[in-house]
C-alpha positions in Angstrom: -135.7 17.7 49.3 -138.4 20.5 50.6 -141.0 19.3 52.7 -143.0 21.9 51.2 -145.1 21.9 48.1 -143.7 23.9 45.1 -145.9 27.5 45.5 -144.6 27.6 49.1 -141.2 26.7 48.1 -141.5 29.8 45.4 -142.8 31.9 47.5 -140.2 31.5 50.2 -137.4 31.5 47.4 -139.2 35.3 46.7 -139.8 36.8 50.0 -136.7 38.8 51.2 -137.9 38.1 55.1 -137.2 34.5 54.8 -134.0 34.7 53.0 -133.0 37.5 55.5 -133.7 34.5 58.4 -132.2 32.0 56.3 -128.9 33.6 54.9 -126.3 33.3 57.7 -124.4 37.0 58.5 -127.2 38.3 56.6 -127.3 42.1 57.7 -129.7 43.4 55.3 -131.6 42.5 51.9 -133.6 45.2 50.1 -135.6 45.0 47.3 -134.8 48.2 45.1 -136.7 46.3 41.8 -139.5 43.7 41.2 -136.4 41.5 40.2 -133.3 43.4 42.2 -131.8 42.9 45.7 -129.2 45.2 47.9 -127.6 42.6 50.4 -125.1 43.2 53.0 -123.4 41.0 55.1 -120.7 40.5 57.7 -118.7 37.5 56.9 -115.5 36.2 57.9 -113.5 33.3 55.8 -109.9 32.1 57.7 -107.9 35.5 58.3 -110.5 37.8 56.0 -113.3 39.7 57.7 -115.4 42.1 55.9 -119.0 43.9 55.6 -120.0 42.8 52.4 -122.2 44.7 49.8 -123.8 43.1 46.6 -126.9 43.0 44.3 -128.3 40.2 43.3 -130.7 40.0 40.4 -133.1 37.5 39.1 -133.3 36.7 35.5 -135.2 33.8 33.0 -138.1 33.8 35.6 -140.1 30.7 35.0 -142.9 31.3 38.4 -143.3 28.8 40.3 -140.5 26.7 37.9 -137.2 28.5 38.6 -134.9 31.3 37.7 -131.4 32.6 37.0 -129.5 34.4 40.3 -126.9 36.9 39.0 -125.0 38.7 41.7 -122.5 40.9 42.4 -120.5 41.8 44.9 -117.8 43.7 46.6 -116.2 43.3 50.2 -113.8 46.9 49.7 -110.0 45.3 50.8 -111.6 41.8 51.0 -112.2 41.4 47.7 -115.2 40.6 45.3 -117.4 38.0 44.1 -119.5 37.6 40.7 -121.4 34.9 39.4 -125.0 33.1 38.6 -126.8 30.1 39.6 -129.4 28.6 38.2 -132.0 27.5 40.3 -134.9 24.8 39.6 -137.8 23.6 41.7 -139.2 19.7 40.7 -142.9 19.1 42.7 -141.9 15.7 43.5 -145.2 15.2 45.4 -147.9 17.6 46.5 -145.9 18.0 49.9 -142.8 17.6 48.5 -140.5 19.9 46.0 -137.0 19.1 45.1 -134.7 21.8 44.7 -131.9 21.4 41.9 -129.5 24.3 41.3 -126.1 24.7 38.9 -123.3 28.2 40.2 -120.8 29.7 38.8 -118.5 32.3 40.8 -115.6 33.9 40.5 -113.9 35.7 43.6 -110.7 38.0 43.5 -108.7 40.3 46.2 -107.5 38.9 49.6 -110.6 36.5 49.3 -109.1 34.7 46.6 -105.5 34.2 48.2 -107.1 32.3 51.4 -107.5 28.8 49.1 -109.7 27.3 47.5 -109.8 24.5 49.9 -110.9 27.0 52.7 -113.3 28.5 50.4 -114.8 25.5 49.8 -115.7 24.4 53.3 -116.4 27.4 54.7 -119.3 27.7 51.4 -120.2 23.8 52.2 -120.6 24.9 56.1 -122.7 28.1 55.1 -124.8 26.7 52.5 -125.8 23.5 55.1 -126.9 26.5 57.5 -129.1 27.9 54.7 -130.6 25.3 53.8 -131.4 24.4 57.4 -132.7 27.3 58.0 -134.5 27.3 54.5 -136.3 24.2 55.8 -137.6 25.6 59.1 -138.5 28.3 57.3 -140.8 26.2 55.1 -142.0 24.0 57.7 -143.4 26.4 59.6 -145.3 27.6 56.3 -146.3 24.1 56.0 -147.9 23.9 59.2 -150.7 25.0 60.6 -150.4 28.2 62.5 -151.2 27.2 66.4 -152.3 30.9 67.9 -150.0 29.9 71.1 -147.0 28.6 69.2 -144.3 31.1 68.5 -142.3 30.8 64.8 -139.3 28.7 65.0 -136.3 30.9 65.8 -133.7 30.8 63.0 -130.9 29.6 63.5 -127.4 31.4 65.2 -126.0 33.7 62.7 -122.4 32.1 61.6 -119.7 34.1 61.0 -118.3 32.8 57.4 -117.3 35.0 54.4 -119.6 36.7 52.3 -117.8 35.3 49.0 -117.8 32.1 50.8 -121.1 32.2 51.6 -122.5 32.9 48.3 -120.2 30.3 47.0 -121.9 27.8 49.5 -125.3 29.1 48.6 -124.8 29.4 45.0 -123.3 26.0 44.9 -125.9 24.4 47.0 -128.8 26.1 45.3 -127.6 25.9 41.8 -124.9 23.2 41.6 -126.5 19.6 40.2 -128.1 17.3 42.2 
């Protein structure tokens, strides 16, 4: 649940600063379209470390409702990842959205040999520090702006794999609720 109504919720889901702050490894995330992302990343999943680069573009756009996420990426010798989640957002109450999300990946190269089981925790582990930081994020949008108080500081950057990360995300964003 997003202690946010669902404009703010959309409009964080949309603005690249806030998913830079949110995603964790997150080096970079360019808009090169209205509907099209560049994102690099430095992850790390068991033995595999990599700088990962990817696109991710949105598709079915339903504003403030929900869209598709279709990305792409590749991690050179650490392998790749490809995929799409499907994201929704339910107003629940005027202050509250809930965020419901199906993903589907697949990952290959040296990614794929570390297990599934790793895979899946390390995603699980990343996704938690997403949405953690997805929720400061939104609670300081929430609130009102006090001229002294700084912004919350996002969270430590964690050092997880890109594929696992998206994983995470994905599942976490798009996976049912």
């Amino acid at each position: 649940m997003l202690a946010a109504d669902r404009a703010t919720a959309w409009a964080a889901l949309n603005d690249v600063e806030v998913l830079k702050l949110c995603v964790p490894g997150c080096e970079s995330m360019t808009r090169v379209a209205d509907d099209e992302y560049e994102v690099a990343l430095n992850a790390a999943i068991g033995p595999v470390k990599s700088r990962f680069k990817g696109r991710m573009k949105l598709a079915d756009v339903d504003a403030p409702r929900g869209y598709t996420l279709k990305f792409d990426g590749a991690g050179g010798a650490a392998g790749f990842a490809r995929g799409e989640a499907k994201v929704e957002l339910i107003e629940v109450s005027p202050s509250e959205t809930r965020l419901v999300y199906v993903a589907e990946a697949q990952v290959g190269g040296k990614l794929a040999q570390v297990g599934s089981r790793l895979i899946d925790a390390a995603s699980g582990a990343m996704a938690d520090k997403f949405f953690e930081a997805f929720s400061l994020q939104l609670a300081a949008r929430a609130a009102p702006v006090a001229a002294a108080a700084p912004p919350p500081a996002p969270p430590p950057q964690a050092s997880f794999g890109f594929w696992s990360l998206l994983k995470a995300f994905l599942k976490r964003l798009f996976g049912r609720r």
